[in-house]
N, C-alpha and C positions, 0 to 999 in steps of 0.2 A: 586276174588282178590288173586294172587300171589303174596307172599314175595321171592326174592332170591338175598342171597348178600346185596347190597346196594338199587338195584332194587324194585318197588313195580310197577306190571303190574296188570289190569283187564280189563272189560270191560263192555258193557251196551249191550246189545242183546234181542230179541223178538227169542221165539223159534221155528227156523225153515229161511224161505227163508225173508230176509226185508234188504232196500236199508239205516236205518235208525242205522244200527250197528256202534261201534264202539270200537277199542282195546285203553288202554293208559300204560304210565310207566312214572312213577317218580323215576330219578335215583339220588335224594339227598333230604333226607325226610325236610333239612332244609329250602329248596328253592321250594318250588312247580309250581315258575314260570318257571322253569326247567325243562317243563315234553313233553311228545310226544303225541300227539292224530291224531288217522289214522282210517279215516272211509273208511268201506266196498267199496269194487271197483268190486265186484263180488259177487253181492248178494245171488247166490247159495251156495254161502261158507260160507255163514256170521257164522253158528256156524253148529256143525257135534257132535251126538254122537254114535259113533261106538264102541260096543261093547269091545275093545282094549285097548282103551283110554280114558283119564276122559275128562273135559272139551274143546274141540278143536273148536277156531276161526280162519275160515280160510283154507285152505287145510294145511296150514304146520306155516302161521302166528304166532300163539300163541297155542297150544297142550302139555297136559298133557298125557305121555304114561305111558303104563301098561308093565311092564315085558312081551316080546310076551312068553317066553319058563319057565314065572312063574306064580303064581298064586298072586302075590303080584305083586303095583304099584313100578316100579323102581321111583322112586324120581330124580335123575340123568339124565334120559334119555328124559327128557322133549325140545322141539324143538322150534325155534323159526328161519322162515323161513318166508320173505319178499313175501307174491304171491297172495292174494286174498285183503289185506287192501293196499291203499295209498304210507305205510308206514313203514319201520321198527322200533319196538319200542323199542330193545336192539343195544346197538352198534355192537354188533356181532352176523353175524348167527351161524344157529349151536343150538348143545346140551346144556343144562346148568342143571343147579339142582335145587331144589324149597326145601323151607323151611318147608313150609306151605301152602295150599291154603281152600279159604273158597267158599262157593256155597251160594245166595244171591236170594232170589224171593219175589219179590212184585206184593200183589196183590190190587187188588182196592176192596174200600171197599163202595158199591154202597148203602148200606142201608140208611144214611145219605140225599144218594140226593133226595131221595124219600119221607122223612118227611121233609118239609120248616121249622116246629116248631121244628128242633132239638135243637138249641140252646138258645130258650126263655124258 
């Protein structure tokens, strides 16, 4: 999840190649019927993590860049480029700036299925 601005984008991904991605943005926290959702149209793209940059969905979709000529993440230089999802899910392409972003993983918790008595 990315906050920037007014904007709040993320996404739902399996990591690696799957036809089952997708990016979103809510650009007004009051109305959430307001929002963009653009599933993967290029499954090879669905999500990339290259050394350079933090989270990237998409070849240029939705990407967090790393300062290339620093050792610290530029915050500024993050892109949002319409080419692998559906959809774009900023009004504008192009560079923007991130506030914040947070990294999210779920995992399944299979122990349960395996005892029927877990809940008596």
């Amino acid at each position: 999840m990315w906050k920037s601005g007014n904007y709040i984008s993320g996404s739902h991904n399996e990591y690696g190649k799957t036809k089952d991605s997708f990016i979103f943005s809510f650009n007004n926290k009051d109305n959430i019927k307001n929002h963009i959702l653009s599933r993967v149209v290029n499954e090879k793209y669905a999500i990339d993590n290259f050394f350079l940059f933090g989270p990237s969905f998409g070849i240029e979709d939705l990407k967090i860049c790393e300062g290339v000529e620093s050792s610290f993440i530029d915050y500024a230089s993050n892109c949002c480029v319409r080419e692998s999802y559906e959809k774009r899910i900023r009004e504008t392409d192009g560079n923007f700036a991130i506030e914040e972003y947070e990294v999210f993983q779920i995992i399944k918790d299979h122990g349960c299925l395996n005892n029927q008595n877990h809940f008596e």
